[in-house]
C-alpha positions in Angstrom: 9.2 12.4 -4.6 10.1 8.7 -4.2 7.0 6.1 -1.9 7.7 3.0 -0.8 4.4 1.0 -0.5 3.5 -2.1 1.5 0.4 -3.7 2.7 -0.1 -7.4 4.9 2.7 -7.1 7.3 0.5 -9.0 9.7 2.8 -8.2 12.7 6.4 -8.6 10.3 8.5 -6.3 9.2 11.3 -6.9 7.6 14.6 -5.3 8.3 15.2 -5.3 4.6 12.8 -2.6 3.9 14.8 -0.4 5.8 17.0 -0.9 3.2 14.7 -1.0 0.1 12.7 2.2 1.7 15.8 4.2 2.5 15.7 6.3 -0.2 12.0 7.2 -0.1 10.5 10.4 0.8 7.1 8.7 2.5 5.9 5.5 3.2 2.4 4.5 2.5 1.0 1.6 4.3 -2.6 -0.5 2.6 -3.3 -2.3 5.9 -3.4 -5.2 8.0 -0.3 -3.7 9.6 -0.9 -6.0 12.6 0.7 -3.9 15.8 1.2 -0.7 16.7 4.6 -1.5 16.7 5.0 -1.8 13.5 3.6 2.0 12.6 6.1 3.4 15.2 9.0 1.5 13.5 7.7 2.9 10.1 6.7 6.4 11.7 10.2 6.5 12.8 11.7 5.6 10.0 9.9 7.9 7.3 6.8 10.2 7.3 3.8 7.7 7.0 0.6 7.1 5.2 -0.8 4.3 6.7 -4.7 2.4 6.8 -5.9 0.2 8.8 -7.1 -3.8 7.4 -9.1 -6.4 8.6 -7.1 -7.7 10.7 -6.0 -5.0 12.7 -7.1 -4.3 16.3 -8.7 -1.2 17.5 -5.1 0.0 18.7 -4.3 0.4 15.7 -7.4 1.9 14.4 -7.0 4.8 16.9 -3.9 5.2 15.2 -4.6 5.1 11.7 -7.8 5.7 9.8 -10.1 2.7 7.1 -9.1 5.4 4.4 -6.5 8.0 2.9 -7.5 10.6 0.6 -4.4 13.5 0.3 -2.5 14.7 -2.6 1.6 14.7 -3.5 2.7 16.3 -6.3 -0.3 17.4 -7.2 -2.0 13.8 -7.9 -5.3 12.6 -5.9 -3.9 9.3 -4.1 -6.5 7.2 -2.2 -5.6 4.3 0.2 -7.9 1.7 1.8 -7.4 -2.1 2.8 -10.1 -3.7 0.6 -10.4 -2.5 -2.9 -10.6 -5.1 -5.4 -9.2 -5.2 -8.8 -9.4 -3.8 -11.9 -12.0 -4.6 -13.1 -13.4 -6.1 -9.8 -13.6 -4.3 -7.1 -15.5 -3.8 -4.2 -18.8 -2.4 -4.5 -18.3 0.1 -2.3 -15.1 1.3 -4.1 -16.9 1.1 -7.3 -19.5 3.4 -5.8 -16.7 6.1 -4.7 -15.1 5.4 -8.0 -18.2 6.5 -9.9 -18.2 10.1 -7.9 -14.5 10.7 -7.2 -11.5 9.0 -9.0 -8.1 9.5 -8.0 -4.9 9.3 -9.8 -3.4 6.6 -7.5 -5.5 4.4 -6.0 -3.8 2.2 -3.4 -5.3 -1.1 -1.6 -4.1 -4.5 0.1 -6.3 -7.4 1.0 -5.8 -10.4 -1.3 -2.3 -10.5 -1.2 -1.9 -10.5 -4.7 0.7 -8.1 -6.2 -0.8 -6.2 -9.4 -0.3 -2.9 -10.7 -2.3 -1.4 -13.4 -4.1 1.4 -15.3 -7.8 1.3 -15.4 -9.2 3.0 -18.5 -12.2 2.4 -17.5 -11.5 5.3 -14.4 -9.5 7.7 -16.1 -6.6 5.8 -16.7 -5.9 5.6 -13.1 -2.8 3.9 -12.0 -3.8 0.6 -9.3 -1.4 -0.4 -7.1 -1.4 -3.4 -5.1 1.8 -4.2 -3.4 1.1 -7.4 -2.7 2.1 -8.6 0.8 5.0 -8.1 3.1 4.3 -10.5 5.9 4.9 -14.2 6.6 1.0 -14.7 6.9 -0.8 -15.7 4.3 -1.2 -17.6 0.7 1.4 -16.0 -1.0 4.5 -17.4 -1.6 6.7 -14.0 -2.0 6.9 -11.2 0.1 6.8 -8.0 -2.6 6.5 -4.1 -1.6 6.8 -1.8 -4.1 8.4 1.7 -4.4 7.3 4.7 -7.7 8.7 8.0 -8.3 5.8 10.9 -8.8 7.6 13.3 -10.7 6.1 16.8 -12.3 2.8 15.3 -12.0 3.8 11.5 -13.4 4.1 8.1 -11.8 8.3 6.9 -13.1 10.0 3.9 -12.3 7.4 1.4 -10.8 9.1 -1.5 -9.4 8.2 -4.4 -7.7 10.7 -5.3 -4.8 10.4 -9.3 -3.6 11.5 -9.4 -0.4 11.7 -13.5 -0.1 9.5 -16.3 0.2 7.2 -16.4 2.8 8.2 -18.1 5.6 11.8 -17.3 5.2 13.3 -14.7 7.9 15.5 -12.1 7.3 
């Protein structure tokens, strides 16, 4: 099964991810997706996983729930807007951490592209796309797409889709 993630679209989408995301199964979504427009796009495009951020309105939040817990491939994947990082996140993430870990744990929030295993949960793999949008600190616009095959993450990789402020 191949995932495309994203997170921080902020109202953007680029039409490259069409591109980058055509080979993907599913699409899975961290928040702060900005419009409703933007989910129909993605819904239309591919099956979708999607949270909603801070930013988003209630429209979008009667579309999309604050988190995803659901299994693929027989790994425990968990999505939500604000996480954290390894080893710093949230408190209320480190509170669901210390009852129920999952395999994947995907978040958006600081715009900061990381992915990594935390030992410290049970070698969980954390994945934070960074941000797809024009708003924002960052300067380059990353999504990221990972195989789950037989019960393993393959081929992570980190996609930049431009700098910010430069249309596609």
């Amino acid at each position: 099964m191949k995932i495309g993630i994203l997170s921080d679209t902020h109202s953007y989408l680029d039409p490259k991810v069409f591109d980058y995301f055509s080979g993907c199964d599913e699409i899975w979504h961290a928040g702060d997706i900005g419009s409703t427009d933007i989910i129909a796009q993605l819904r239309e495009f591919k099956p979708l996983v999607a949270v909603y951020g801070n930013i988003d309105d209630r429209n979008v939040q009667l579309l999309v729930p604050e988190h995803q817990w659901f299994e693929r491939e027989g790994l425990l994947i968990w999505i939500t807007h604000i996480g954290g990082s390894p080893p710093h996140y949230n408190p209320s993430v480190r509170k669901t951490l210390s009852q129920r870990i999952p395999d994947i744990f995907v978040c958006g929030h600081s715009h900061i592209l990381k992915i990594a295993r935390d030992k410290k949960f049970n070698n969980m793999l954390f994945i934070n796309p960074g941000a797809a949008g024009q708003q924002g600190f960052h300067t380059h616009r990353t999504v990221v797409r990972i195989e789950i095959v037989n019960q393993e993450i393959k081929n992570a990789e980190v996609i930049d889709l431009g700098k910010r402020g430069v249309l596609s």
